[in-house]
N, C-alpha and C positions, 0 to 999 in steps of 0.2 A: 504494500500500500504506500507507492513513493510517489511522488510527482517532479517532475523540472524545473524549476524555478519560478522560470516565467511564465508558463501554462497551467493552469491549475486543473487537477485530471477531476472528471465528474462522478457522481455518483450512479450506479448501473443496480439491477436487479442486486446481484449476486454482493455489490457490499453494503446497499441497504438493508438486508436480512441479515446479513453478518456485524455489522453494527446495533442492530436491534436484539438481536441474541445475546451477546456481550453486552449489553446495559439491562438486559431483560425487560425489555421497555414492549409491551404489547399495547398498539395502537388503540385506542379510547372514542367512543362516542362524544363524553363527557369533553374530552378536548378539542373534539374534531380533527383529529387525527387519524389524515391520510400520507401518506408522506409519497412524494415524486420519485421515478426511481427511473424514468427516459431522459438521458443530455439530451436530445433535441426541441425536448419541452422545455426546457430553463433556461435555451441557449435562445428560444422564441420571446418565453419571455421577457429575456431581460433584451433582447432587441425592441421589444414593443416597447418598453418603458424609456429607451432612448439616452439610461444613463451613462456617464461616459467620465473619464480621470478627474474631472472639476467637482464631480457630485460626492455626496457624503451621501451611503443611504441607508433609511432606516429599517428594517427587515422586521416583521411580527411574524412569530412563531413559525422560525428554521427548522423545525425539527432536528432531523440528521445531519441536515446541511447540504441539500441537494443544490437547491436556488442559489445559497448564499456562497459555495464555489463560483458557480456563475455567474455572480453579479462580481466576485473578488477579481474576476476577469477583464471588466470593462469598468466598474467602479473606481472613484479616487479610493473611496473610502469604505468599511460596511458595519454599522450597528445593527446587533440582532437583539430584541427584546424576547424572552422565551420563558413560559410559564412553567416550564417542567424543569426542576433541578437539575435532574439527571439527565437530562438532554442538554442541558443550557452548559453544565459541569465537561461532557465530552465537544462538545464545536471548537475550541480554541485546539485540542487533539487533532481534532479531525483536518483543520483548515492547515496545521502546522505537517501533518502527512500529506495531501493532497495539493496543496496550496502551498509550498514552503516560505517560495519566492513573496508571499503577500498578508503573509501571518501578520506581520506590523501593523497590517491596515483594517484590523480586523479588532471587533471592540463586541464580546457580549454583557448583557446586563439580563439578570435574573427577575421577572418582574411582568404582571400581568397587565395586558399592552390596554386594558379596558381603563386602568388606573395611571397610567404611567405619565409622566411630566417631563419640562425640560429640565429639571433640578436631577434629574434619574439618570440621564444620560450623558457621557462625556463628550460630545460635540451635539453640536446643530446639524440636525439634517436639512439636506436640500431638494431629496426624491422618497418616497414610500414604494417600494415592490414587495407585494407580502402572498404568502399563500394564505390567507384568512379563515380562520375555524368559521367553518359555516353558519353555527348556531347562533355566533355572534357578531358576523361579518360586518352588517350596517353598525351599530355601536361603536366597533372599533374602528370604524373608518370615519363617521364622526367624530368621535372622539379626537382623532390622530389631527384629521384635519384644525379639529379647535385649538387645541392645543399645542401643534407645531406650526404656527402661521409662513416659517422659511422654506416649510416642504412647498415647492413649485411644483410638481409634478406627482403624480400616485398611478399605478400601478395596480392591482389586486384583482387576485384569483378567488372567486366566489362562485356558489349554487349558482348555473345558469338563469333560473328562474330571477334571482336576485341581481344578478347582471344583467336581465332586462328591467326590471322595474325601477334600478337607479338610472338607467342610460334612458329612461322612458320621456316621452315631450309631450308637454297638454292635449288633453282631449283623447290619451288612449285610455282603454279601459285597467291597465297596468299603472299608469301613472299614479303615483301617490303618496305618501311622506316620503320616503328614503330620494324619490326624484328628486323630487324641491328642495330638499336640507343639502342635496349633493351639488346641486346647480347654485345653492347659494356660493359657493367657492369660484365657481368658472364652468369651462365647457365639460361636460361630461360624455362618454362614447363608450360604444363594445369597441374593443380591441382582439377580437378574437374567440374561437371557443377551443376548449381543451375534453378529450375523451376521458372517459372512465378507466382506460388496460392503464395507462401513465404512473397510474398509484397502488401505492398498495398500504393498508389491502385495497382493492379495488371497490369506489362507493356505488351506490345507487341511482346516484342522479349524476347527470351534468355537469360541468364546467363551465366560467366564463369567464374571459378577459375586460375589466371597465377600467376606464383612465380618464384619470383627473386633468386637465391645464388647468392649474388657478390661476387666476386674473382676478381675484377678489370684488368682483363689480359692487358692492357696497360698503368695501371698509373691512375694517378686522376687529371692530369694536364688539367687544363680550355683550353690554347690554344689548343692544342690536340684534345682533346674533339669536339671546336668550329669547327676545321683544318676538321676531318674526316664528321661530322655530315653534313660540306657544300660540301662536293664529296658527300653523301650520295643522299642528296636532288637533285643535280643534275644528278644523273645517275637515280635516279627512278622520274624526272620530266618528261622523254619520254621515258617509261620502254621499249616501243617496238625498239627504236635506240640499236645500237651498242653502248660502252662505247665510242667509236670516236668521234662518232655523239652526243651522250648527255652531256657530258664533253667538247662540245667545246666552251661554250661561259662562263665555271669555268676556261676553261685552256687561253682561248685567242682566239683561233683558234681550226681548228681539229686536225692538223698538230701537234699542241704542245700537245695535250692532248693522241695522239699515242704517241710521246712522253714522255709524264710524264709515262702511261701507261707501256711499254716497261721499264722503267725503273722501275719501282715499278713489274715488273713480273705479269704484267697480258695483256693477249691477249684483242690488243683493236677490236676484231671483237666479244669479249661477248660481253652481257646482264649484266645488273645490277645483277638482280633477280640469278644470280647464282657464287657471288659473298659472301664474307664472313664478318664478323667485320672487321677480321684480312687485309683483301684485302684491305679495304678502311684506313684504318692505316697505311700500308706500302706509300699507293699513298699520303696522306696527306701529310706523313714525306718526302716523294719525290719532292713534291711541297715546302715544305718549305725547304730544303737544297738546290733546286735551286734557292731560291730569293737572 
């Protein structure tokens, strides 16, 4: 298990099972844990995600270390956040066997990416490429985004299903919180889908590629952020109401929320689902210039 310096050798079937054997690590629901075990998947990857020697990037849950070879390839830099000790305890191993040439550039932190801050980690990131536990994908991708405002770019492998509903654009019938909270940052896309043989063990469902460009089109202000995300939640809490009807126990009454509505220029006889970031940013800033 050696590598060349400059090349960092990947991980294939036969040393993902031999790495999981030696940690006795058998893969979890509970963590959503699938792990990569094809280089042409993480070599795709980290091409979609476009990072390259300038980027610092921050990795949520490497497992074995499939990706994070990969990215140690074309990356300046790579932090991994990793919730399992004992997985978290061998990658500096692993990356120092396969990757010898680029061990320096290589930084894990122990630590659940749902919690994690810029105080947790020893640089700034610039790009997020993550293979994402399914169960918790959207959260932590929120999350990441709120919390690292210098990541420009994101990357993330999720449930297809969930890859479409954040890449989703007003008026499909998919469209619905996780669109809108994701569009709040920038442009959102599929970048790709990934099959089921790639992992193992191998899941049930799907694969998908979504990527971030933020362009922050309203700021990077917390209250703001907080202000829009709780209109958000409640117009898609009864997506089938009118904005009148579901915005009336955010606004007070219904009364007031055709009001705020009217005055943020949106018809309170729509639907959430055909509403925009932008939509719910204006009504936000309308509620708070009324208090």
């Amino acid at each position: 298990m050696t590598s060349t310096p400059d090349t960092p050798r990947l991980l294939g079937p036969a040393e993902i099972r031999g790495l999981a054997a030696e940690l006795g690590v058998r893969p979890t629901k509970t963590l959503g844990q699938n792990f990569v075990h094809d280089a042409n998947t993480v070599r795709r990857i980290v091409a979609s995600s476009g990072v390259g020697a300038d980027d610092t990037v921050l990795e949520v849950g490497p497992g074995l270390g499939s990706l994070t070879l990969a990215l140690l390839a074309d990356a300046g830099r790579v932090m991994a956040v990793e919730i399992d000790p004992v997985l978290a305890g061998r990658l500096p191993q692993t990356v120092a066997e396969f990757a010898p040439g680029h061990a320096d550039r290589f930084d894990v932190v122990t630590a659940d990416a749902m919690t994690v801050l810029p105080a947790d980690l020893p640089r700034t990131p610039s790009a997020l490429v993550a293979n994402l536990p399914y169960n918790v994908a959207v959260p932590v991708l929120l999350h990441l985004m709120a919390q690292f405002p210098t990541i420009a770019t994101a990357l993330v492998m999720v449930q297809a299903e969930v890859a479409d509903r954040l890449a989703a654009t007003p008026g499909g019938r998919i469209y619905g919180v996780p669109s809108v909270k994701a569009r709040f940052y920038g442009d959102v896309s599929r970048a790709g889908a990934i099959g089921r043989r790639v992992f193992w063990p191998e899941p049930t469902i799907e694969s998908g590629l979504v990527r971030i460009e933020r362009t922050d089109p309203f700021g990077t202000d917390p209250w703001l952020r907080s202000a829009t995300f709780a209109a958000i939640d409640a117009a898609f809490a009864q997506r089938r109401k009118t904005m009148r009807s579901a915005l009336a126990s955010w606004a007070g009454s219904a009364a007031e929320a055709e009001r705020l509505l009217r005055a943020a220029d949106i018809d309170p006889g729509i639907r959430g689902e055909r509403l925009d970031a932008a939509d719910f940013v204006r009504l936000a800033r309308v509620r708070e210039d009324d208090r």
